[in-house]
C-alpha positions as a Python dict, from the first residue, in 0.01 Angstrom:
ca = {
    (1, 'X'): (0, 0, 0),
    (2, 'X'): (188, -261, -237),
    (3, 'X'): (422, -499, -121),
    (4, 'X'): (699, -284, -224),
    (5, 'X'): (658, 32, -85),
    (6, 'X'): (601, -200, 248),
    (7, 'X'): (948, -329, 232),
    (8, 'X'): (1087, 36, 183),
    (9, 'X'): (900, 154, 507),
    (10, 'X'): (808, 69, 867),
    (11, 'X'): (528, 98, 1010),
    (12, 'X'): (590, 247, 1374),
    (13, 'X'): (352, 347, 1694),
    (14, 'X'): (67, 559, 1653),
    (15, 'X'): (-194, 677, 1860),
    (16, 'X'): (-533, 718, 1773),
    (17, 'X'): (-489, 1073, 1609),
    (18, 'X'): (-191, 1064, 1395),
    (19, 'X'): (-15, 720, 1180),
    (20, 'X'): (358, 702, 1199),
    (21, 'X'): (612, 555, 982),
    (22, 'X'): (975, 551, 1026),
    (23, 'X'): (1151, 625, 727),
    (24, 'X'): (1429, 373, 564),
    (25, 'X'): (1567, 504, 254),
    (26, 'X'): (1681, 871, 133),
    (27, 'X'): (1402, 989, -31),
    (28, 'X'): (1172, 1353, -20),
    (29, 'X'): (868, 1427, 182),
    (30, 'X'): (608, 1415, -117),
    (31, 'X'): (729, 1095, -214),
    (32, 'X'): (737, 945, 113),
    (33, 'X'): (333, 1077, 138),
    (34, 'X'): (258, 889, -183),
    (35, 'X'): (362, 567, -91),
    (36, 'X'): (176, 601, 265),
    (37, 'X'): (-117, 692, 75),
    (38, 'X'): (-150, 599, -237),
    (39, 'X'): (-538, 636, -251),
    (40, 'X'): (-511, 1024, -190),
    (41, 'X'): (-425, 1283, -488),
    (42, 'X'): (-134, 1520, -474),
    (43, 'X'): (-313, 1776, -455),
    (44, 'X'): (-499, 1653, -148),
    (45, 'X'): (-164, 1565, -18),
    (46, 'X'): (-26, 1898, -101),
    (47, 'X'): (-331, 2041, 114),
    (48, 'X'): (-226, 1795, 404),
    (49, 'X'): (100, 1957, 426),
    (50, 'X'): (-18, 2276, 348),
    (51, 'X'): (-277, 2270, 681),
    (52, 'X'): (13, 2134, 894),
    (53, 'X'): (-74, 1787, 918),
    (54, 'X'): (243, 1606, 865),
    (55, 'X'): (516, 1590, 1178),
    (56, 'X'): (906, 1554, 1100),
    (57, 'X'): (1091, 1395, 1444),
    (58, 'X'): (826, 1576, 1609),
    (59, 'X'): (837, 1903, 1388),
    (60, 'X'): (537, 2065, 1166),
    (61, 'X'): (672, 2103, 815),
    (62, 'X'): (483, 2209, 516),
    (63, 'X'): (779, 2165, 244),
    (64, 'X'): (679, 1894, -2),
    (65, 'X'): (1032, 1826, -152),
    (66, 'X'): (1208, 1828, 190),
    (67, 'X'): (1462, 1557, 205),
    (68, 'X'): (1451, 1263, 414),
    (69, 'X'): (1694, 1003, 551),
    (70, 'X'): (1657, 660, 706),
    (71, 'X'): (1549, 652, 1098),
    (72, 'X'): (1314, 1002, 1064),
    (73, 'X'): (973, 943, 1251),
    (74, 'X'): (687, 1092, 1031),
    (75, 'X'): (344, 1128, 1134),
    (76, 'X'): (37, 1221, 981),
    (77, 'X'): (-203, 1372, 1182),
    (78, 'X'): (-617, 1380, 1119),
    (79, 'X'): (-642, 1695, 1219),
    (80, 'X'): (-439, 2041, 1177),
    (81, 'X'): (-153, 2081, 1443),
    (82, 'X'): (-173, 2439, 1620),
    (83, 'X'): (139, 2523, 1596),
    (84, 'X'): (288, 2651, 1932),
    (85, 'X'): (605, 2898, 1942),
    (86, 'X'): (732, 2665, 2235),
    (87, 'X'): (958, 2405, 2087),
    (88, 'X'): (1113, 2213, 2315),
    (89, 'X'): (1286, 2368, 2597),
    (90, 'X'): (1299, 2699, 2476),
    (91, 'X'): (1038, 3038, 2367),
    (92, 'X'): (1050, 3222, 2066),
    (93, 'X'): (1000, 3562, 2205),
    (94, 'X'): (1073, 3800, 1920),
    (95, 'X'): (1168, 3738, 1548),
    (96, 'X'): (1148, 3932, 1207),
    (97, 'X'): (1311, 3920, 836),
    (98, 'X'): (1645, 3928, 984),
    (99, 'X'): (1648, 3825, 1358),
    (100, 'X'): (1514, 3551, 1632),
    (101, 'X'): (1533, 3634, 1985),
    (102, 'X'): (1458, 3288, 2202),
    (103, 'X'): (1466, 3210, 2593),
    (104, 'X'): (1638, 2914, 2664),
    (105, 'X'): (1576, 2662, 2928),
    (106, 'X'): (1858, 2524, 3166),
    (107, 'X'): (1987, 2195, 3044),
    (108, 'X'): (1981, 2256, 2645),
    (109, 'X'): (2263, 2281, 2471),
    (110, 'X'): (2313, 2620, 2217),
    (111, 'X'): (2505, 2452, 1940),
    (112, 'X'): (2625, 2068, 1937),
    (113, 'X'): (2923, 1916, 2044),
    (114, 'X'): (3084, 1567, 1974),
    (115, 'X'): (2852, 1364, 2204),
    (116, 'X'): (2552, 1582, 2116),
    (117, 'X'): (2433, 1661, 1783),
    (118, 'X'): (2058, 1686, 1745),
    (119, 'X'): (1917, 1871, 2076),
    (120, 'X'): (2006, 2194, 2097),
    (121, 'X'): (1855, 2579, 2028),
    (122, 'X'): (2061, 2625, 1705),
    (123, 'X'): (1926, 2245, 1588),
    (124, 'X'): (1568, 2257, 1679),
    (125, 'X'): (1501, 2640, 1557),
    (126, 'X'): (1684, 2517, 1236),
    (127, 'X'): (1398, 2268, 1181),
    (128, 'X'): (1172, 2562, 1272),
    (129, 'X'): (1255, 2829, 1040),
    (130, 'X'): (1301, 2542, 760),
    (131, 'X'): (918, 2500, 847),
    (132, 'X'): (849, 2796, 638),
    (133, 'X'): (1090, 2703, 328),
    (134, 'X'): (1363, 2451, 290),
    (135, 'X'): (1620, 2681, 206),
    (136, 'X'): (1610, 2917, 534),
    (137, 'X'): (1858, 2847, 729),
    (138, 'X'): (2016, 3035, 1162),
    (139, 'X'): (2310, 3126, 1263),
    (140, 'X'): (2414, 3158, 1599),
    (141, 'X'): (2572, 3511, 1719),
    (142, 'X'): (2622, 3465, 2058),
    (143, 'X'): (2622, 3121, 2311),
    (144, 'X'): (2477, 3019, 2690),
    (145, 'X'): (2611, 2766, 2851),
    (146, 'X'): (2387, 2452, 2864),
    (147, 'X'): (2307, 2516, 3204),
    (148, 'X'): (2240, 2890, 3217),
    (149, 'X'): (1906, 2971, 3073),
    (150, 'X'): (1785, 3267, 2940),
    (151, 'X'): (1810, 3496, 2639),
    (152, 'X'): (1963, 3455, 2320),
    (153, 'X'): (2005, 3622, 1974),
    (154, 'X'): (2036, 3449, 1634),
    (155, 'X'): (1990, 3586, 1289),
    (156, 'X'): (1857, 3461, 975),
    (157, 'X'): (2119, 3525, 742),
    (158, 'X'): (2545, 3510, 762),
    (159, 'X'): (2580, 3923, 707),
    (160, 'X'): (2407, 4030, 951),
    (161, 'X'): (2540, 3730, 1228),
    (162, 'X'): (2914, 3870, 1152),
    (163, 'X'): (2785, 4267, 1153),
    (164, 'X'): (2643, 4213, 1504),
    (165, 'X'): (2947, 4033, 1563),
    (166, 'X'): (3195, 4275, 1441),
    (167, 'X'): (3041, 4567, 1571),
    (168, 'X'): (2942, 4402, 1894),
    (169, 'X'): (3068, 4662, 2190),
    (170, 'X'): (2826, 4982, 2025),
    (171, 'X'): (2565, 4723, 1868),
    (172, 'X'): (2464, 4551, 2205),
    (173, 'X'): (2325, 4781, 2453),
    (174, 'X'): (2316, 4535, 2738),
    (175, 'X'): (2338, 4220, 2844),
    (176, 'X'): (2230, 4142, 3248),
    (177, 'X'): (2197, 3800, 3429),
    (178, 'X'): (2073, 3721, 3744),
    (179, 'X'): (2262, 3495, 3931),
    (180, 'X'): (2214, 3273, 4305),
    (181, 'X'): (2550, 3255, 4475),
    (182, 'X'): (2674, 3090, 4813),
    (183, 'X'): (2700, 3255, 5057),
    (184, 'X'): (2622, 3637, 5205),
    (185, 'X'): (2799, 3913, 4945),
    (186, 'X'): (2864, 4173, 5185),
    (187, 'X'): (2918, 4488, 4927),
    (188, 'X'): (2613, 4588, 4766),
    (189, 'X'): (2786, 4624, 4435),
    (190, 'X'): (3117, 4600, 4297),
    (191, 'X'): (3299, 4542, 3985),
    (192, 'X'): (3558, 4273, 3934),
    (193, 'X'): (3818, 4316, 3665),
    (194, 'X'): (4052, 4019, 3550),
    (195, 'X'): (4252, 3837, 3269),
    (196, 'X'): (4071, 3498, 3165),
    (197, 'X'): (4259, 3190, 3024),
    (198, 'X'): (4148, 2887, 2912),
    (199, 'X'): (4353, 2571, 3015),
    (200, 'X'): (4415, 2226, 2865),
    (201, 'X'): (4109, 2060, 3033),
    (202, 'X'): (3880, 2364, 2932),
    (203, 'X'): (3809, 2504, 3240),
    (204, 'X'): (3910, 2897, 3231),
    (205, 'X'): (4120, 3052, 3518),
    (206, 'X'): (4157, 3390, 3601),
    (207, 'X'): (4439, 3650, 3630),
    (208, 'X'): (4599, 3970, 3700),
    (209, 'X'): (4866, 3925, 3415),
    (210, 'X'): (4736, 4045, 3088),
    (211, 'X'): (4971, 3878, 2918),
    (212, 'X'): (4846, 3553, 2981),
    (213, 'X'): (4461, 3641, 2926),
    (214, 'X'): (4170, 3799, 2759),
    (215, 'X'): (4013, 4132, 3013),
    (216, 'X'): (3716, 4056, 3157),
    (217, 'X'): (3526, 4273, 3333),
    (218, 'X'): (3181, 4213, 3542),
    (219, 'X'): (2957, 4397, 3745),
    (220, 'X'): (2739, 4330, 4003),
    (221, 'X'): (2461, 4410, 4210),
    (222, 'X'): (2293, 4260, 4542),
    (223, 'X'): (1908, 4204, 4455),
    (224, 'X'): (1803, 3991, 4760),
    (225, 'X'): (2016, 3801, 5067),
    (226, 'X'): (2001, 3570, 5316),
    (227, 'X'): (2236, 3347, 5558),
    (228, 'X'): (2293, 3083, 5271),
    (229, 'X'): (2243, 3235, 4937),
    (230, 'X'): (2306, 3617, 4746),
    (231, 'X'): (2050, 3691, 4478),
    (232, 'X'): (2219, 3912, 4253),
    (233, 'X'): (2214, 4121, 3915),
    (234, 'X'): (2532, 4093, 3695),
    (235, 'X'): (2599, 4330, 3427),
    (236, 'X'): (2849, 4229, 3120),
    (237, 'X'): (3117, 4441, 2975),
    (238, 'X'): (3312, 4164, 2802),
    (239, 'X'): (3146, 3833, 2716),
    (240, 'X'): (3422, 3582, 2792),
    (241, 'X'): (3367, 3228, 2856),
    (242, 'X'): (3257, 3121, 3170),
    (243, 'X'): (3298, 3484, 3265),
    (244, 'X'): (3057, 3508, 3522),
    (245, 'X'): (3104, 3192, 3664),
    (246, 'X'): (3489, 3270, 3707),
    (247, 'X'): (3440, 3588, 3879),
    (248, 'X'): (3194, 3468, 4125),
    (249, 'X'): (3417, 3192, 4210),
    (250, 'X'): (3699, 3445, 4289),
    (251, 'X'): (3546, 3681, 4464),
    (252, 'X'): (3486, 3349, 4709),
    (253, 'X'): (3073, 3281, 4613),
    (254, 'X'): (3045, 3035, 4378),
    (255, 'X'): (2721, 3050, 4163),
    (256, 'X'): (2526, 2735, 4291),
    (257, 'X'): (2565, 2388, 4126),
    (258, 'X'): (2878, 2505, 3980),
    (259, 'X'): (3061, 2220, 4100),
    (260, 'X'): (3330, 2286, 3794),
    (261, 'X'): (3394, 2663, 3944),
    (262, 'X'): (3368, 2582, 4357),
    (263, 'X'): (3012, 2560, 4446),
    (264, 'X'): (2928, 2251, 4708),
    (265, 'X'): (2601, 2329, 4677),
    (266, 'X'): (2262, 2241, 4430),
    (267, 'X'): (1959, 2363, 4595),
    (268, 'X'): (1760, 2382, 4264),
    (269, 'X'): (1958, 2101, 4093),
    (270, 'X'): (2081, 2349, 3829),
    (271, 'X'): (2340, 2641, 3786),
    (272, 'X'): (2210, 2891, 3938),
    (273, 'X'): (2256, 3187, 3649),
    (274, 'X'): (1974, 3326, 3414),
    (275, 'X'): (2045, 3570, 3110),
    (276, 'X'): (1769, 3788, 3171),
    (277, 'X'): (1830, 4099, 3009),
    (278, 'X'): (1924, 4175, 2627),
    (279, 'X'): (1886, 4533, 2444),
    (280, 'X'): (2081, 4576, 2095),
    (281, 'X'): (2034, 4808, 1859),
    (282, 'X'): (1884, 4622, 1524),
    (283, 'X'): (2108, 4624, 1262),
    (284, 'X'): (1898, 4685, 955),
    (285, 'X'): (1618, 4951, 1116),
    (286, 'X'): (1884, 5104, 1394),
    (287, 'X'): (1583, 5106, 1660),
    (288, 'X'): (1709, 4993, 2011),
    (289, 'X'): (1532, 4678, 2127),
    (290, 'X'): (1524, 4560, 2458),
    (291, 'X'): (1365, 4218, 2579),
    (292, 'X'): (1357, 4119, 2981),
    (293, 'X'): (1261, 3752, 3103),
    (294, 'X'): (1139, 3635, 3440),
    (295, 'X'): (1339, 3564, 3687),
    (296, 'X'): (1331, 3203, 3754),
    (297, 'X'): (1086, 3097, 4021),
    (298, 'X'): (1334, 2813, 4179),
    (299, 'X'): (1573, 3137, 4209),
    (300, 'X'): (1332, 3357, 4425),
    (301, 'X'): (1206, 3048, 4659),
    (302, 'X'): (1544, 3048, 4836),
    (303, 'X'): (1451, 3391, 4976),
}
């Protein structure tokens, strides 16, 4: 390496299977490889990225013009990185030409926000998808809240995002949580119907004036009980904010560690809701898919 390509980068940790460098100009991937290793051929650098040997902040990519920008880590590994559909917090459990299904875990973040910009589904299975070529790109078509974990659906393309969208009432089929309240539910089942509103500090309120709100409407079902908690199964017929989260709160069982909606309790040190069921029809083929998670271990050790 010459003295001026060892100015433009630095050198940073590296263990004894992959060499890091943090980058610290604007430059592209194949150029940045060069100047790390200027004894190798481009071809035999275009093979290196080709086999998966070459880590982005963490991410496999294979795109030799890729842009870079100051403060990306980039390693180079001596071996070929399996690549594993887990990335960070969340599964990719179905995806085709048009389509991604993912599980989420609790505590990530669907899209980014003003104090978060970089960890979050929509970010991290960005950097996936632009594994395979630069210019693919996600879109999200519906959210979780960063504590709720579970299922959710993005697509590869801006058409079919807004058709899924548009159409959404007789496109998805279903969408169930499971969720751990306080408390013992004593009905079995019910349905709770209300008007949400969102006020000025962003926490949504319910109502019985429609005026004032959006209809919401949310059933449920008990799944398992005891003294302290309700294990239940809620079904969606709108998909409001904070929808479930409201409703359990009025019907007097907070969903546990909702401290924002009532709870006073966080036996599992998370919220206690899971989106564990999703069935849509697809929009390009019209076959009905359905997908169905686990529910959460920490959720069926209360019982």
């Amino acid at each position: 390496m010459n003295k001026k390509n060892k100015k433009q980068y630095k050198k940073a940790p590296e263990d004894n299977r992959r060499v890091a460098f943090v980058v610290s100009k604007n430059t592209t991937l194949m150029e940045f490889l060069i100047a790390q290793m200027p004894n190798r051929s481009r071809s035999k650098i275009k093979f290196i990225l080709g086999n998966k040997q070459v880590l982005i902040d963490g991410q496999v990519f294979s795109q030799f013009n890729h842009p870079l920008i100051p403060g990306q880590k980039i390693e180079i590994s001596k071996e070929r990185i399996e690549l594993n559909k887990k990335i960070r917090n969340y599964d990719i459990i179905y995806e085709d030409d048009e389509l991604i299904v993912v599980d989420k875990q609790a505590g990530l973040l669907s899209i980014s926000t003003a104090k978060e910009k970089r960890a979050t589904v929509y970010s991290l299975l960005s950097n996936y998808v632009k594994q395979q070529h630069i210019d693919n790109k996600i879109f999200i078509v519906h959210r979780l809240d960063r504590e709720t974990s579970g299922l959710m659906l993005f697509a590869k393309n801006e058409e079919i995002k807004y058709h899924i969208q548009e159409l959404w009432n007789s496109t998805v089929l279903e969408r169930s949580y499971i969720a751990v309240v306080e408390g013992t539910v004593e009905k079995p089942e019910g349905v709770i119907t209300s008007f949400l509103v969102e006020g000025k500090t962003f926490k949504v309120h319910s109502t019985q004036d429609s005026k004032r709100g959006k209809k919401a409407v949310t059933n449920y079902k008990t799944l398992k009980k005891n003294k302290d908690y309700t294990l239940l199964k809620v079904n969606l017929e709108t998909g409001r904010k904070n929808q479930i989260r409201v409703h359990m709160y009025d019907i007097g069982h907070a969903i546990i560690g909702d401290k924002k909606y009532g709870a006073v309790s966080s036996p599992i040190n998370r919220l206690g809701l899971h989106a564990q069921q999703l069935s849509f029809i697809h929009p390009i083929s019209g076959k009905k898919l359905f997908f169905e998670t686990k529910i959460p271990s920490a959720f069926l050790k209360l019982f």
